[in-house]
C-alpha positions in Angstrom: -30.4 -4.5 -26.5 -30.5 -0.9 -27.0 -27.8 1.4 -28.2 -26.5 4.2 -26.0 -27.6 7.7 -27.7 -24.3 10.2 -28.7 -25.9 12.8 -26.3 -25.9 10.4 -23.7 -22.1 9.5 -24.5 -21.4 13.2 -24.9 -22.8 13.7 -21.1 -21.3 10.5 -19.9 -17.8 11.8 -20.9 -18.3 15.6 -20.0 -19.0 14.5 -16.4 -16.0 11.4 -17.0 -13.6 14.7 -17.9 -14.6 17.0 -15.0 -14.4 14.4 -12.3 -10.7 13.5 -13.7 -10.0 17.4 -13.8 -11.2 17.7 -10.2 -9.1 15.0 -9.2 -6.0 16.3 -11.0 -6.3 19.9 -10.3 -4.4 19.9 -7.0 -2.0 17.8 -8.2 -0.9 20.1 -10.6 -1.3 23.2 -8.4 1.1 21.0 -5.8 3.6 20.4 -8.8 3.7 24.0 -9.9 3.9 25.1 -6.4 6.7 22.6 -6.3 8.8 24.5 -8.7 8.9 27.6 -7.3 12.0 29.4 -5.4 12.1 28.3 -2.6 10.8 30.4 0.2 9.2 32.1 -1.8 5.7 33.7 -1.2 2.7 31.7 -2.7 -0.7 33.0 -2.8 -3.1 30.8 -4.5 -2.6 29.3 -8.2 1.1 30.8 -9.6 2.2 29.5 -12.4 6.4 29.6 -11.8 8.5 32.2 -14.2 11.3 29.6 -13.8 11.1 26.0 -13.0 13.2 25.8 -10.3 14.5 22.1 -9.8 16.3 23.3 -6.8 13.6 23.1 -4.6 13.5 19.6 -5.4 17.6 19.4 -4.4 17.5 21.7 -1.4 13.8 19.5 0.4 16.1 16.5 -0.8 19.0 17.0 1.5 17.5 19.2 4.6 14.8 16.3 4.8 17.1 14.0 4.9 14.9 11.9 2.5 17.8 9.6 1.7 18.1 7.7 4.7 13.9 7.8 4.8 13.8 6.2 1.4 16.5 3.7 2.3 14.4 2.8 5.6 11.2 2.2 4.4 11.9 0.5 1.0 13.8 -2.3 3.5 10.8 -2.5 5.7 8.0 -2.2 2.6 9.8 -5.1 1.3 10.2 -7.1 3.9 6.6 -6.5 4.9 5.2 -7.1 1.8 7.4 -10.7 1.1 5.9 -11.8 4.5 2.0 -10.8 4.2 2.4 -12.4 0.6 3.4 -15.5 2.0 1.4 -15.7 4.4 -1.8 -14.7 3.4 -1.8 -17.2 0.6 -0.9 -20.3 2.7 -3.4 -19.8 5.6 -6.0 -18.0 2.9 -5.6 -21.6 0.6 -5.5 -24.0 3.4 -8.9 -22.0 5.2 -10.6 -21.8 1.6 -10.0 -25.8 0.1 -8.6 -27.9 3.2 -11.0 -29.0 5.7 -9.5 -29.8 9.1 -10.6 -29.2 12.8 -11.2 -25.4 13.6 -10.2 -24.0 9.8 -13.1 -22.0 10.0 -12.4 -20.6 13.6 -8.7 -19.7 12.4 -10.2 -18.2 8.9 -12.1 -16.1 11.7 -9.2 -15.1 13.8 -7.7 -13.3 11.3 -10.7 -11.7 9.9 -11.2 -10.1 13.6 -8.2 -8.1 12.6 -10.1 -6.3 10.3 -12.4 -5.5 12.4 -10.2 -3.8 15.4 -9.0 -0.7 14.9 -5.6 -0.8 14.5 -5.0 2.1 16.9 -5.9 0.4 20.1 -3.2 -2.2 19.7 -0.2 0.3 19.3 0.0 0.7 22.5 -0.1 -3.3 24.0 2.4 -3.8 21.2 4.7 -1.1 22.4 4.8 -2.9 25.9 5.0 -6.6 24.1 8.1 -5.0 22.0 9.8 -3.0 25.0 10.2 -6.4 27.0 10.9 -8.2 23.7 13.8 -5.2 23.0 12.7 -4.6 19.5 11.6 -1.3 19.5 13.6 1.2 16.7 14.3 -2.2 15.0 13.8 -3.2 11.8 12.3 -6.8 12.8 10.0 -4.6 15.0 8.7 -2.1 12.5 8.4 -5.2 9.8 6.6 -7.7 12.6 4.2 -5.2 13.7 3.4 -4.3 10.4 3.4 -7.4 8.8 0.7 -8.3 11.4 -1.4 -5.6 10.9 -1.7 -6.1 7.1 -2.1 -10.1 7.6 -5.9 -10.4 8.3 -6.9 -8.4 4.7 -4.2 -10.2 2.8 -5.9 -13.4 4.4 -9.4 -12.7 3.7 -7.9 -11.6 0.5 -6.3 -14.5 -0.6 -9.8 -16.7 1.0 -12.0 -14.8 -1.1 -10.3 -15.6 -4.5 -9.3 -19.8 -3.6 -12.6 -20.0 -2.9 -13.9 -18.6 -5.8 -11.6 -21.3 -7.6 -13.9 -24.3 -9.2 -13.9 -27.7 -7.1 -13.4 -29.6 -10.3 -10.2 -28.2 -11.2 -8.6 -28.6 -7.5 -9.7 -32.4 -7.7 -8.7 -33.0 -11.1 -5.3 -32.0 -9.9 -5.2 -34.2 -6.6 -6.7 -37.1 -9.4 -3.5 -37.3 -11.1 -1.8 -37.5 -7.8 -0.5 -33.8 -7.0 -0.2 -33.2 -3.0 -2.2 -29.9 -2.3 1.5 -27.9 -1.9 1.6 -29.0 -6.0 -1.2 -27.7 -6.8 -1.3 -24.4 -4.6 2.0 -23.9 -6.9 1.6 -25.6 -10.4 -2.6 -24.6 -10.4 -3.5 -21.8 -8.1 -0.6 -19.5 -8.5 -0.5 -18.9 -12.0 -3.9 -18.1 -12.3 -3.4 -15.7 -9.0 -0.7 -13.6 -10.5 -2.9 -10.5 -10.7 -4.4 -10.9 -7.2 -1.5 -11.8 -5.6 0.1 -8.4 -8.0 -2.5 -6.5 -7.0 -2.7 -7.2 -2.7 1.4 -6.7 -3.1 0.9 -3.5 -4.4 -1.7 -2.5 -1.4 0.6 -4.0 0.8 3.6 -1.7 -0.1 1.0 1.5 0.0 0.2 0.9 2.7 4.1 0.6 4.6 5.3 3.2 2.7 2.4 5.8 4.1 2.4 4.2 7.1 2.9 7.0 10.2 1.4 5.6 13.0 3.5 2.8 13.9 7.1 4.0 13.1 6.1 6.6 15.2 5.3 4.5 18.4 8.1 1.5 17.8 10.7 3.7 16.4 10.0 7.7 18.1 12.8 9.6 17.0 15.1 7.0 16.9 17.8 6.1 14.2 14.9 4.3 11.7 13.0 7.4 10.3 10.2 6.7 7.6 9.3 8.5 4.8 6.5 9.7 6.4 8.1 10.6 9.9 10.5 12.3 7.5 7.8 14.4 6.0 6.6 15.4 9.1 9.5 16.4 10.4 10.6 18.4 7.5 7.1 20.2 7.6 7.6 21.1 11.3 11.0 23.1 10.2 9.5 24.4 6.8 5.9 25.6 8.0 6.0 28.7 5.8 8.1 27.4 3.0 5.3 26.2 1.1 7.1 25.5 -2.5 9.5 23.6 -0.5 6.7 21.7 1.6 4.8 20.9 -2.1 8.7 19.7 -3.8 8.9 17.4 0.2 5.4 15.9 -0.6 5.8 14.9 -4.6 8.9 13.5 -3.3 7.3 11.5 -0.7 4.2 10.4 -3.5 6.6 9.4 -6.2 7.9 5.9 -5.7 4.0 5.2 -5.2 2.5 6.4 -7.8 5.5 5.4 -10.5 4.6 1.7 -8.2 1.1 2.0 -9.2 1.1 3.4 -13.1 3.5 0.4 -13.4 0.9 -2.2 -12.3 -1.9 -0.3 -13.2 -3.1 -3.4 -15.4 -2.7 -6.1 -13.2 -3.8 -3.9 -10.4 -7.3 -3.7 -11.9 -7.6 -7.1 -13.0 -6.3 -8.1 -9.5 -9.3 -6.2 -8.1 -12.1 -7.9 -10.1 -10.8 -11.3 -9.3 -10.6 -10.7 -5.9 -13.4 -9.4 -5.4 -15.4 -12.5 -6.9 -16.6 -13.7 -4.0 
């Protein structure tokens, strides 16, 4: 086995360090922008004489963030608790159980991937106008919920079935039922998948525009995102404002994601055995 040269690790991290530096620059030119007055007048790169935290404050309360927040955390949660369930019961009984038309179910959901999303809005608007669950929590979460099922399924397939025959069996062999093992076998060994398609889960509800837009219009539920449109509408040219509305917006996320950053990765390479 040959040893990498030092010039090829110099190069290797030169490139590493301008691809990161690419990627953070406008992030940081957001988060000065961010501290500016504001309404004040921005013109490219400005690096703020005073860091103004009340631009922070003032997109706080004229967005109306609070409510936001408080809207989609209950619906992120409740979406998330759902697909998780879910997606591991149908994704272990389609990957180790064998009974009539597993396959043809495992394929059912996997269609959902395929569909774009956006041509169902609107059949699910009529289904939830008759059903009387549109600007509704149990709409917002049941329409999302299904629209994140099929991945957490396929998911969820992917890793059981990368999981070895002989250690299923020598769990039935001492007499475990298949819910015993699922929870004594499987799950412990599935903590950083199961971490890691939570996690994708939430991203995805908390940046999710489309549908609380259809279901919910400008109703009493307003999502972070709606919230964040709206407030750019009324501050088009009140850009340190705009840049202090989006970090806002981004933060949960990314504090979400530096948290499980760990079993996020691992959760990825597991997953993605098979």
């Amino acid at each position: 086995m040959t040893r990498a040269r030092p010039s090829d690790k110099v190069t290797r991290y030169a490139l590493l360090t301008l691809v990161a530096l690419g990627t953070l620059a406008p992030l940081v030119i957001v988060l000065l922008t961010a501290f500016q007055k504001p309404g004040a007048s921005v013109s490219g790169v400005t690096w703020p004489h005073h860091w103004n935290w009340h631009t922070f404050t003032s997109a706080w309360r004229s967005g109306q963030f609070a409510q936001a927040f408080r809207s989609s955390a209950i619906i992120a949660v409740a979406v998330v608790a759902i697909v998780t369930c879910a997606s591991i019961s149908v994704g272990y009984a389609c990957a180790t159980m064998r009974f009539p038309g597993h396959r043809a179910l495992f394929y059912v959901f996997l269609s959902g991937m395929v569909v774009p999303y956006v041509v169902l809005v609107v059949p699910i608007y009529i289904e939830f106008q008759n059903a009387h669950l549109l600007d509704s929590y149990a709409g917002l979460v049941l329409a999302e919920s299904g629209l994140y099922l099929p991945f957490g399924v396929f998911w969820m397939h992917a890793f059981f079935s990368s999981v070895p025959r002989s250690l299923l069996e020598s769990g039935r062999l001492d007499g475990a039922s298949s819910f015993r093992v699922l929870v004594e076998i499987l799950l412990p060994i599935a903590r950083p998948v199961i971490a890691t398609l939570m996690m994708l889960t939430f991203l995805s509800s908390w940046n999710e525009y489309l549908v609380p837009l259809i279901l919910a219009g400008n109703g009493q539920i307003q999502t972070v995102s709606q919230g964040l449109a709206s407030f750019q509408g009324q501050h088009l040219t009140d850009v340190p404002s705009l840049s202090a509305a989006a970090i806002i917006v981004a933060l949960p996320a990314v504090m979400i994601y530096l948290i499980t950053q760990r079993s996020f990765f691992r959760g990825l390479l597991q997953g993605a055995i098979k």
